[in-house]
C-alpha positions in Angstrom: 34.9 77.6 -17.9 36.6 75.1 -20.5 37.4 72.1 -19.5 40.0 69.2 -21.6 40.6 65.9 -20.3 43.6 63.7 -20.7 43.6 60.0 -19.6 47.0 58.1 -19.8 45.8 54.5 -20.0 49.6 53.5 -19.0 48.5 51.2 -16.1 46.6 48.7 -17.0 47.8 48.1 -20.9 51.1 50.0 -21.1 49.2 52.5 -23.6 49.1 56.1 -22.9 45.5 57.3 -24.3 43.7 60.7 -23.7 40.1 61.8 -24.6 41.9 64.1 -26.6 42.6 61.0 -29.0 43.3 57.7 -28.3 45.5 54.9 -29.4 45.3 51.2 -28.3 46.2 48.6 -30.7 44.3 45.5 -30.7 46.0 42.0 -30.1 47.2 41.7 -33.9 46.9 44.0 -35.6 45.9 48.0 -36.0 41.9 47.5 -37.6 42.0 51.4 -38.4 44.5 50.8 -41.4 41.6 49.6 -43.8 39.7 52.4 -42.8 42.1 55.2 -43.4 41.6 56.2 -46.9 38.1 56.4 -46.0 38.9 58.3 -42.9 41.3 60.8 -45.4 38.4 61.7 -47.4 36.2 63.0 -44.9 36.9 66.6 -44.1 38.1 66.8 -41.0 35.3 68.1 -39.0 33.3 64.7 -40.0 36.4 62.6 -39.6 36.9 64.3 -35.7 33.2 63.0 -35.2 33.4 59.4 -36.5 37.0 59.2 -34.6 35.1 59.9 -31.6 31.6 58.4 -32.3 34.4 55.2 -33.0 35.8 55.3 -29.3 32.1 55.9 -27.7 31.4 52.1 -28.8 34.7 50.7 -28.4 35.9 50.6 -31.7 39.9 51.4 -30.2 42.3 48.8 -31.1 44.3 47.1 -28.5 48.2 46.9 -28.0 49.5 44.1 -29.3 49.9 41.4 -26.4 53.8 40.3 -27.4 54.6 44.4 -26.4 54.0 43.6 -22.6 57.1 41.0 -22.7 59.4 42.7 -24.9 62.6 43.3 -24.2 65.3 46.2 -25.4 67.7 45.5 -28.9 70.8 46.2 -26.9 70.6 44.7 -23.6 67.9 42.6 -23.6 65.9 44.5 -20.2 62.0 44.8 -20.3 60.7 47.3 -21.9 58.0 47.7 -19.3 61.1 48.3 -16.4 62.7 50.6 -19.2 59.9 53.3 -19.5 58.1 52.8 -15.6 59.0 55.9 -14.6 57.4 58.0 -10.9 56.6 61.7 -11.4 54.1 63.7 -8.8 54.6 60.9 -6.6 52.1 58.7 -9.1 54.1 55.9 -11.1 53.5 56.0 -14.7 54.0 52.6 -16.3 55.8 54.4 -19.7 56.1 58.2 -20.1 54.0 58.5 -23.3 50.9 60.0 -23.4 48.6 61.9 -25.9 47.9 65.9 -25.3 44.6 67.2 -25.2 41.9 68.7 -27.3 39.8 65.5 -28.9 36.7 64.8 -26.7 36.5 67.5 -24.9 33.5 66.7 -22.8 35.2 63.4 -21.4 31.9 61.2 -23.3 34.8 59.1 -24.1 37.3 58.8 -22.0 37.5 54.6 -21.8 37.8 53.4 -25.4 39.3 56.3 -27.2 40.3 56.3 -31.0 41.7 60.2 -32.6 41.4 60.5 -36.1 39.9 64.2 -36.8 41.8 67.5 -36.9 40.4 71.1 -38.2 43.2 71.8 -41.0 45.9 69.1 -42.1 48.9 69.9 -43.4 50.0 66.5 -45.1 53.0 67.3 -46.7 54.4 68.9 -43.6 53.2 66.1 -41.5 51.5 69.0 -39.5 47.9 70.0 -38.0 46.5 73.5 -38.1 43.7 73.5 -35.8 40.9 76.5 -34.1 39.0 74.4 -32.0 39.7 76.5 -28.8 38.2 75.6 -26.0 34.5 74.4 -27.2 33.4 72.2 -24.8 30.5 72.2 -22.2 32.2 73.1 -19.5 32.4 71.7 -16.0 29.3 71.2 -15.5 29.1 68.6 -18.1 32.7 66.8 -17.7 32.3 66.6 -13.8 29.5 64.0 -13.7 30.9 62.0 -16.6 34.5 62.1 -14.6 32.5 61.2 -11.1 31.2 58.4 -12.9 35.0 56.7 -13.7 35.9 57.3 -9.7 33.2 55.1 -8.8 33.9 51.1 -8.5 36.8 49.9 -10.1 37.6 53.3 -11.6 39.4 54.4 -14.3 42.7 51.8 -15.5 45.3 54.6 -16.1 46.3 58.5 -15.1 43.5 61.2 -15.7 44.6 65.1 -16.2 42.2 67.4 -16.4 43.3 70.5 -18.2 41.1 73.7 -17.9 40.6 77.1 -19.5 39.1 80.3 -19.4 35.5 81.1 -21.3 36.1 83.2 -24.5 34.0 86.4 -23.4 35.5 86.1 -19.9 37.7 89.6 -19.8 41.6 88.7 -19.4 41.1 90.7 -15.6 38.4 88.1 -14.4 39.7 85.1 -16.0 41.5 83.5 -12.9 37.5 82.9 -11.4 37.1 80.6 -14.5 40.0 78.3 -13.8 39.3 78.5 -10.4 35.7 77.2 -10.7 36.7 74.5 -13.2 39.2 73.3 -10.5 36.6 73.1 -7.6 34.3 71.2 -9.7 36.6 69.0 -10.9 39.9 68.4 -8.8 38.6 65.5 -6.9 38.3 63.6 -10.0 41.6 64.7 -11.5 45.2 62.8 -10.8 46.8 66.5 -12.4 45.6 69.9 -13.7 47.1 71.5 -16.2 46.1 75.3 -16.9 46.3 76.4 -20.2 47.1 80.1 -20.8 48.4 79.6 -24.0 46.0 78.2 -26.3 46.1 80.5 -29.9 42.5 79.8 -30.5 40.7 81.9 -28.0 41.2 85.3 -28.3 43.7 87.4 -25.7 44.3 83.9 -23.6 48.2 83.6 -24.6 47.9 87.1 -22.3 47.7 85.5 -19.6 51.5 83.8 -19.6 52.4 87.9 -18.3 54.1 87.9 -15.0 51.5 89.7 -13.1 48.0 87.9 -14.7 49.8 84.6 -14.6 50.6 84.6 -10.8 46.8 85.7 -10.3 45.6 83.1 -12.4 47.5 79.8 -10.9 47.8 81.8 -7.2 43.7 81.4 -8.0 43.6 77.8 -8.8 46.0 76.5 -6.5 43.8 78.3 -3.4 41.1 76.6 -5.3 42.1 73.0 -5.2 43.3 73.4 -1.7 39.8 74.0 -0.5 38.3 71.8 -2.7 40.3 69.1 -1.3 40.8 70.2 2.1 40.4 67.1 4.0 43.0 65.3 1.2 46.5 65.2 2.5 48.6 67.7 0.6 50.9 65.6 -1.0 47.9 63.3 -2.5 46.2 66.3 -4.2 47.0 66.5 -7.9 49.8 68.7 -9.1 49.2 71.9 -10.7 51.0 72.2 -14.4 50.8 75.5 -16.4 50.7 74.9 -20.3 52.7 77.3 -22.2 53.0 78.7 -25.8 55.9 78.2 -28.0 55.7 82.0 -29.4 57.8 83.5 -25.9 60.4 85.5 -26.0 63.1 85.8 -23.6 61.8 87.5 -20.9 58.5 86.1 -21.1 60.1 82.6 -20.3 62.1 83.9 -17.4 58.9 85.3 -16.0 56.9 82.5 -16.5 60.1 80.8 -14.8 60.0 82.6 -11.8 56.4 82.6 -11.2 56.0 79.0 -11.5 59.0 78.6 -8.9 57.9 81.4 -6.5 54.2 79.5 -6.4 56.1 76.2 -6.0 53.8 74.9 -9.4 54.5 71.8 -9.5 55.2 70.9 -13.5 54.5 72.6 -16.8 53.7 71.3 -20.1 55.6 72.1 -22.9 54.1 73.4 -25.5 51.1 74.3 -27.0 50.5 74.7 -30.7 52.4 77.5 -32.2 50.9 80.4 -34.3 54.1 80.6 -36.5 54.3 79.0 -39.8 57.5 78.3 -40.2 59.1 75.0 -42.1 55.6 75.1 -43.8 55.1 76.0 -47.6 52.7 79.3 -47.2 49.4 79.5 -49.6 46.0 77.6 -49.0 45.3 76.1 -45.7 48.9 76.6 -44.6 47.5 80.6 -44.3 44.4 79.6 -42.2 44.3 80.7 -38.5 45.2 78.2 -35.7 48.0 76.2 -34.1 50.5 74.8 -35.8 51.1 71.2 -34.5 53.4 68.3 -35.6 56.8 68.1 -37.2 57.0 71.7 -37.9 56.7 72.5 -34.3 59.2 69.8 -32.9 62.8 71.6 -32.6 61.2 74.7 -31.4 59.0 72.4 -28.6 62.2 70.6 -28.1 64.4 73.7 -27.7 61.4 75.0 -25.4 61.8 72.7 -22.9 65.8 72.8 -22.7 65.4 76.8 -21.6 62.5 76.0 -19.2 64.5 73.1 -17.7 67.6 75.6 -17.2 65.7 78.7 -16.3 63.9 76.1 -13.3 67.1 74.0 -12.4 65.6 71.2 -13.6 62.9 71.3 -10.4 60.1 71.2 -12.5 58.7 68.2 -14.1 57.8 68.8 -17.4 55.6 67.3 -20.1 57.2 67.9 -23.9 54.9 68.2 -26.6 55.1 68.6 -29.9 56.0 67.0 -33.2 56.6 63.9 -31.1 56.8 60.5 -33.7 59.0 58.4 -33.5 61.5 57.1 -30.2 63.8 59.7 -31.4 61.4 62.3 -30.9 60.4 61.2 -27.4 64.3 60.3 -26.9 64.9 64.3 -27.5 62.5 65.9 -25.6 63.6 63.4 -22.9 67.2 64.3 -22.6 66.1 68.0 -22.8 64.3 67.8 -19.8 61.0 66.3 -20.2 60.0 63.4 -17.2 56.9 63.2 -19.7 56.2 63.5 -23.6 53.1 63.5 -25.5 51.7 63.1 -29.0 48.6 63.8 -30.9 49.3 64.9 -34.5 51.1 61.7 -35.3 48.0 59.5 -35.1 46.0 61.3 -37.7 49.2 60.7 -40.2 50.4 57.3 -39.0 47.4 55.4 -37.2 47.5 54.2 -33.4 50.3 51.6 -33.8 52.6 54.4 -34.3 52.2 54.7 -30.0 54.1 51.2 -29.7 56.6 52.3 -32.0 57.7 55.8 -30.3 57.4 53.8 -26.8 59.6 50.7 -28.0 61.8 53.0 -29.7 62.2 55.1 -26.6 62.8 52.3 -24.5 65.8 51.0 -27.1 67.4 54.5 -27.2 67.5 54.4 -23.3 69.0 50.8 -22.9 71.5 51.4 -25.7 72.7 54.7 -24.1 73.0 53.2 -20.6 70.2 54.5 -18.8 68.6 52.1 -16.5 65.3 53.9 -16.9 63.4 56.9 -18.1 64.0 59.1 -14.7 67.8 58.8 -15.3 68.1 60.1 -18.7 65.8 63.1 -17.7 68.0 66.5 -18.7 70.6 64.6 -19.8 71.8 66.9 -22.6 72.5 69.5 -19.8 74.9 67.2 -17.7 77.1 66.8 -20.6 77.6 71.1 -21.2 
């Protein structure tokens, strides 16, 4: 089974971070800038290696100290009160994190720095990528995550999200997420399944009514034994991590399957396979997900119809094409308790993290909302 991990470093620092690509800025000022061009040049493969060969020995800038006493354009408030937000029962001090896919095998999951991709798409500020699910496994990623439980432990929010092997048949595939979860849900504050992942072949299959339900029926028997003697409510949440590509009826089954297994979130959305607001020709034509700007109405849009077809019961994580406060702000109001970025860093460097998180926080306090919880769905109140 593939395993992803995703660390949100909110806690300690007020910086989301994820082994899938970090982004810290240091006390005063962002030390990857210099480095960029350099970083550019590489091909992408290389500059994926040195991104993470760069967290391994601490090479992740910090968040500048002034951010953790800085207070909202229109009203003056904290920023930190402004973005503290509780979802799962587990308080995250700001709702911005970074999705998954970077390090993989969780050799990194402390000082993290993402600047590699598999295809970029610089004019579209977009990422193609086919990585799939190379990793591993849980075997390798359980030991490493054991190892942050122990002592002081980890300074943020872990997610672990897992996935089938490639040449595991659709029809068996809910035995690999099931032993990915038994290995590694004591280690894990969430899982999030991911049946929607264009890279391995017949995966997105999975989001059917029938294969779905086996699948996540599967992994939620799984963490229940695995964690018998927890208490229900502390065990982490179950998310399901869906593709953008859906139509209609696909959603409303998806819908109904997370709310008949009482899932307890989704995350919204993967990279899409569509190439639309992209020129076509060159590496625009090259197999993968589409990530970044190209994908952010449709991501946005996404979570809107999930949030409806659930009632708004389900916490969800928004992803995609998420930049700027604005973009956050959006996905927000649609329905999301959660956002997260990734594509953004390889354009705009880890600094731009402080910037969608203070610009967040100024749309909230200029539109009245005490705090992020409050303005959660908000576009749906006002139909």
């Amino acid at each position: 089974m593939a395993v992803r991990v995703v660390l949100r470093r909110a806690a300690l620092l007020g910086v989301p971070a994820t082994v899938a690509g970090a982004a810290i800025l240091r006390d005063s000022v962002d030390i990857t800038v210099p480095l960029r061009p350099l970083l550019d040049a590489l091909d992408p493969e290389t500059a994926h290696t040195v991104g993470l060969a760069a967290a391994r020995v601490g090479l992740s800038p910090r968040e500048h100290r002034s951010f953790r006493t800085a207070t909202t354009a229109t009203s003056g408030t904290p920023v930190a009160r402004v973005l503290d937000t509780t979802v799962w029962g587990r308080r995250f001090a700001n709702p911005v994190g970074l999705a998954a896919g970077f390090d993989k095998d969780a050799v990194a999951v402390e000082p993290l720095l993402a600047m590699g991709f598999v295809f970029r798409l610089p004019a579209a500020a977009a990422i193609i990528n086919r990585y799939g699910f190379n990793s591993g496994g849980a075997d390798a990623v359980e030991p490493r995550l054991s190892a942050l439980r122990t002592g002081k432990g980890p300074a943020g929010i872990v997610g672990v999200n897992v996935g089938k092997n490639k040449d595991t048949p659709d029809d068996q595939a809910g035995a690999d997420y099931a032993a990915a979860v038994t290995a590694l849900a004591a280690h894990a504050d969430y899982l999030v399944v991911n049946v929607s992942s264009p890279n391995t072949p017949g995966l997105r299959a999975l989001q059917g009514k029938a294969r779905l339900a086996d699948v996540l029926t599967k992994v939620v028997t799984a963490r229940d034994a695995a964690l018998a003697h927890v208490p229900a409510a502390d065990r982490p949440p179950v998310l399901v991590k869906i593709a953008p590509d859906l139509s209609r009826t696909d959603k409303e089954d998806i819908a109904a399957v997370v709310e008949l297994l009482h899932i307890d979130g989704m995350v919204i959305s993967n990279t899409t396979i569509s190439r639309e607001g992209v020129a076509s020709g060159g590496v625009a034509d090259e197999a993968g997900g589409l990530s970044g700007a190209p994908l952010r109405e449709a991501a946005t849009a996404l979570v809107a119809e999930m949030y409806d077809l659930t009632g708004g019961r389900v916490p969800i994580i928004g992803v995609g094409g998420v930049a700027t406060g604005d973009d956050a702000y959006a996905k927000v109001r649609a329905g999301a308790s959660l956002v997260a970025m990734y594509t953004a860093l390889a354009y705009e460097g880890p600094s731009v993290v402080t910037r969608v998180k203070r610009g967040l926080a100024d749309r909230l306090d200029r539109d009245g909302f005490k705090n992020v919880a409050e303005a959660v769905g908000a576009d749906h109140r006002r139909r």
